[in-house]
C-alpha positions in Angstrom: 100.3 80.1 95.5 101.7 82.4 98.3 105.2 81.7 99.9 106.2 83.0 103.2 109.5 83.3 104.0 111.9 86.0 106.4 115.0 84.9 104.7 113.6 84.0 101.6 116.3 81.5 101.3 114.2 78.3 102.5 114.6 75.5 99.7 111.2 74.0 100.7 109.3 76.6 100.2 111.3 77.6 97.1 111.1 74.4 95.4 107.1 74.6 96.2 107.2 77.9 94.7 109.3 77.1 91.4 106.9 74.1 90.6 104.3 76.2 91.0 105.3 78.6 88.6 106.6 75.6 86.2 102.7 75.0 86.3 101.2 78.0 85.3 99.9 79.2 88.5 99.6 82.5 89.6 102.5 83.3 92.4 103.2 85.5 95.1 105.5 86.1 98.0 106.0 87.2 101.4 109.2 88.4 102.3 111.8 90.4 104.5 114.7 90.0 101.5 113.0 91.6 98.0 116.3 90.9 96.3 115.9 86.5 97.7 115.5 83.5 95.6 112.1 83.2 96.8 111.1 87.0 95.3 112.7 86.1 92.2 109.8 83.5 91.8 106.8 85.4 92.6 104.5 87.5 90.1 104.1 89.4 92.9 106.2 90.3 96.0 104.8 91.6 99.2 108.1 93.3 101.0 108.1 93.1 104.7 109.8 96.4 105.0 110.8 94.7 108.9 114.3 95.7 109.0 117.4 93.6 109.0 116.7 90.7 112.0 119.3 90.6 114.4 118.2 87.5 116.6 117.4 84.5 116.1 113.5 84.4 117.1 112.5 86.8 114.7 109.7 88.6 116.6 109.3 91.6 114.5 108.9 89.5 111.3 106.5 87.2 112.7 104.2 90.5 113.4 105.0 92.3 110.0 104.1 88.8 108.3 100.6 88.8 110.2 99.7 92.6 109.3 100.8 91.7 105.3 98.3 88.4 105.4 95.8 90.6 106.9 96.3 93.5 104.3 96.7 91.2 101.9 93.4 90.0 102.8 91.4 93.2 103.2 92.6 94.0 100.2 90.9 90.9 98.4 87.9 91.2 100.0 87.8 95.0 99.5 86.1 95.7 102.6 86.7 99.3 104.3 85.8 98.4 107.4 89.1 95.9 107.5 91.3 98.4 106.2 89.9 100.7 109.0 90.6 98.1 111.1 94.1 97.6 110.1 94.7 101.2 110.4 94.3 100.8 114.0 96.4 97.8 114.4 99.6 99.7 115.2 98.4 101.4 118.2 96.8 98.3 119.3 100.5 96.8 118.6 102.7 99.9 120.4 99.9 99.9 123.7 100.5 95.7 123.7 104.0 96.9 124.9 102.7 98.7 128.2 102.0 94.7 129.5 106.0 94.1 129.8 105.6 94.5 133.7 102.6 92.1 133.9 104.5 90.2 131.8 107.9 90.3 134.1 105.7 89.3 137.1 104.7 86.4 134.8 107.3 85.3 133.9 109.2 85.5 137.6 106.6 83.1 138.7 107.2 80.8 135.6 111.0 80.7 136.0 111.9 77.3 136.9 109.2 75.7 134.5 110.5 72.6 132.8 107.6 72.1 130.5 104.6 74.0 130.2 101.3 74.2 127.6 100.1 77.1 125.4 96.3 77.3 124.3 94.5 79.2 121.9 91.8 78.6 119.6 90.4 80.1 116.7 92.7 83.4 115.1 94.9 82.6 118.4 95.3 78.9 117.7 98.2 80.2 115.8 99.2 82.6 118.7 99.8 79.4 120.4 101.7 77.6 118.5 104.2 80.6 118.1 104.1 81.1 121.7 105.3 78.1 122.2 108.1 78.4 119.7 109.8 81.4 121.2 109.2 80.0 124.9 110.8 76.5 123.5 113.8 78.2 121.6 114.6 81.1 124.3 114.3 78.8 127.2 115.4 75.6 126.0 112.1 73.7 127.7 109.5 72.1 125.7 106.5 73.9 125.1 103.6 72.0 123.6 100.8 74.0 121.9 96.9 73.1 121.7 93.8 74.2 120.5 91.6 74.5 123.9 89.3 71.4 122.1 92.2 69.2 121.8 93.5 70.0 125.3 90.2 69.0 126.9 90.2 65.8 125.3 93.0 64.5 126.7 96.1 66.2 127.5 94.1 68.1 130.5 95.1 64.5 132.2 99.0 65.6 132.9 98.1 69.1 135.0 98.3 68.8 138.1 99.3 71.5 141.0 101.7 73.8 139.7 101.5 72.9 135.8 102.1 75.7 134.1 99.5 76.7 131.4 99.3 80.1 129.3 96.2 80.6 127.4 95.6 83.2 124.9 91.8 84.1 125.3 90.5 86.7 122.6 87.3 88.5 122.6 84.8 87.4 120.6 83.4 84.0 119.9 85.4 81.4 121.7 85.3 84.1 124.9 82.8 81.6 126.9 85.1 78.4 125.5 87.9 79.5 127.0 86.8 81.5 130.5 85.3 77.8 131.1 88.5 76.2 130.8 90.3 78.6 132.4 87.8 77.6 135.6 88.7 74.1 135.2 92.5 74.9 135.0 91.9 77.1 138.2 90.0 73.8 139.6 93.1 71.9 139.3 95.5 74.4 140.5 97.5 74.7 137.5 100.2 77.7 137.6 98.0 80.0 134.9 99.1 82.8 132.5 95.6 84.2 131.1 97.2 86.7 127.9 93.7 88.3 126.6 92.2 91.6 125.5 88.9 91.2 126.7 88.1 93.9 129.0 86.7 92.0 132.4 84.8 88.7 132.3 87.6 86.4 131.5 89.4 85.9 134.9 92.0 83.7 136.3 93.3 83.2 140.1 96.9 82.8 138.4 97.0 86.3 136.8 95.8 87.8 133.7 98.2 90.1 130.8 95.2 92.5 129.7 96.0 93.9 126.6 93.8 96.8 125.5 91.1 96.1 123.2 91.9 98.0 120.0 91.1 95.7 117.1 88.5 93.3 116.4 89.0 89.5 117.1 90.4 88.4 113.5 93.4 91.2 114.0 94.0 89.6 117.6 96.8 87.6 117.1 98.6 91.6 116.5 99.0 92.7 119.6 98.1 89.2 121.6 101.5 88.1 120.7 103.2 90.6 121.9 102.8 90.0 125.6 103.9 86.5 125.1 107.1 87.6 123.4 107.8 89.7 126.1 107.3 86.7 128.6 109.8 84.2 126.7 112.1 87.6 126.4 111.8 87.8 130.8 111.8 84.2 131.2 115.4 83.9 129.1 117.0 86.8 130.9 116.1 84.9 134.4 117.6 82.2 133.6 120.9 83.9 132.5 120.3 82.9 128.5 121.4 84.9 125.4 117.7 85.7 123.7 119.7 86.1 120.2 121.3 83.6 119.4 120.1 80.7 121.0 122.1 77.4 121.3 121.9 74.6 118.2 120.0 76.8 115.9 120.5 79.4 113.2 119.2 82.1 111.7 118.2 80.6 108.4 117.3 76.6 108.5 117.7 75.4 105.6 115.0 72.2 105.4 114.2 70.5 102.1 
């Protein structure tokens, strides 16, 4: 049983990880606090090593959770070619960070969104989803997030001129899956943000983030995150809003 946890002071995911251990299983956590409640129940503890967080959206915990699950599984599987891989990953991560002007153009064009959809599919379905989290939290509009499958089967119905859509297109399998909605979004005129690392056949008229391909597609999520963060960080800052501590939430939320 693995628990995941920045503060390590969640009582869900505490209480999942004391029962558990209460039944023999083997336990291990994932966490920016070695000294939490939530260490004190794993076998083993996998420390974050990501440095105090200051705000609220936790970006730099999100990533260093991503590279430990990906050590974590290398690891397991004992394959040098993922280690080598993962060796790689922080360049990939620190050249991510030369798309914050693409990403400042993006976001001027997205600034007076008032709901918006995220796609990704596959590694990046999860790159979605957290997308949508920081864009939702940082500039208090609702973000949905989809796999590109579940879009197509029936919220592609509410875009219309202007809809603003980001989509998180990897290289790799699901490459032709989503330059083929990307067309259709293009069809309908939707306001697109195209955040990929493949290095030319995946187009949009809206505007593509083209991160430098560095790492293969299951280490995507790395450095295709990054560019997003940077977006909900421009988006926040046009619209006047303080991208650490945002209004009604907290650091740590307690849910049981």
């Amino acid at each position: 049983m693995l628990g995941i946890s920045q503060s390590g002071r969640s009582p869900d995911i505490i209480a999942v990880l004391a029962e558990a251990r209460s039944q023999g299983a083997l336990t291990a956590t994932l966490t920016n606090e070695k000294d939490s409640e939530l260490a004190s129940l794993g076998d083993f503890v996998i420390d974050l090593c990501a440095g105090e967080e200051q705000a609220v959206a936790a970006t730099k915990t999100y990533t260093a959770e991503l590279a430990a699950i990906s050590l974590l599984s290398a690891s397991i599987a004992g394959d040098p070619d993922m280690i080598a891989a993962l060796e790689r990953a922080p360049a990939a991560v620190s050249k991510a960070l030369s798309t914050e002007d693409a990403a400042r153009q993006a976001a001027a064009r997205l600034q007076k969104f008032s709901h918006a959809a995220v796609i990704g599919r596959g590694f990046n379905y999860a790159t979605a989803f957290e997308l949508a989290i920081k864009l939702a939290e940082l500039t208090y509009s609702p973000v949905q997030a989809y796999s590109s499958a579940d879009f197509l089967h029936g919220p592609l119905a509410v875009v219309e001129r202007g809809f603003p859509v980001i989509v998180v297109a990897a290289a790799g399998a699901l490459r032709d899956d989503l330059s083929g909605l990307l067309r259709t979004l293009d069809e309908r005129h939707a306001e697109v943000v195209c955040i990929t690392d493949e290095t030319g056949s995946i187009e949009s008229s809206g505007g593509v983030i083209r991160v430098p391909q560095e790492v293969p597609e299951w280490l995507s999520p790395l450095p295709l995150i990054v560019p997003g963060q940077l977006l909900a960080l421009h988006l926040a800052h046009l619209r006047g809003l303080d991208v650490d501590s945002p209004r009604s939430i907290k650091k740590v939320t307690e849910t049981r």
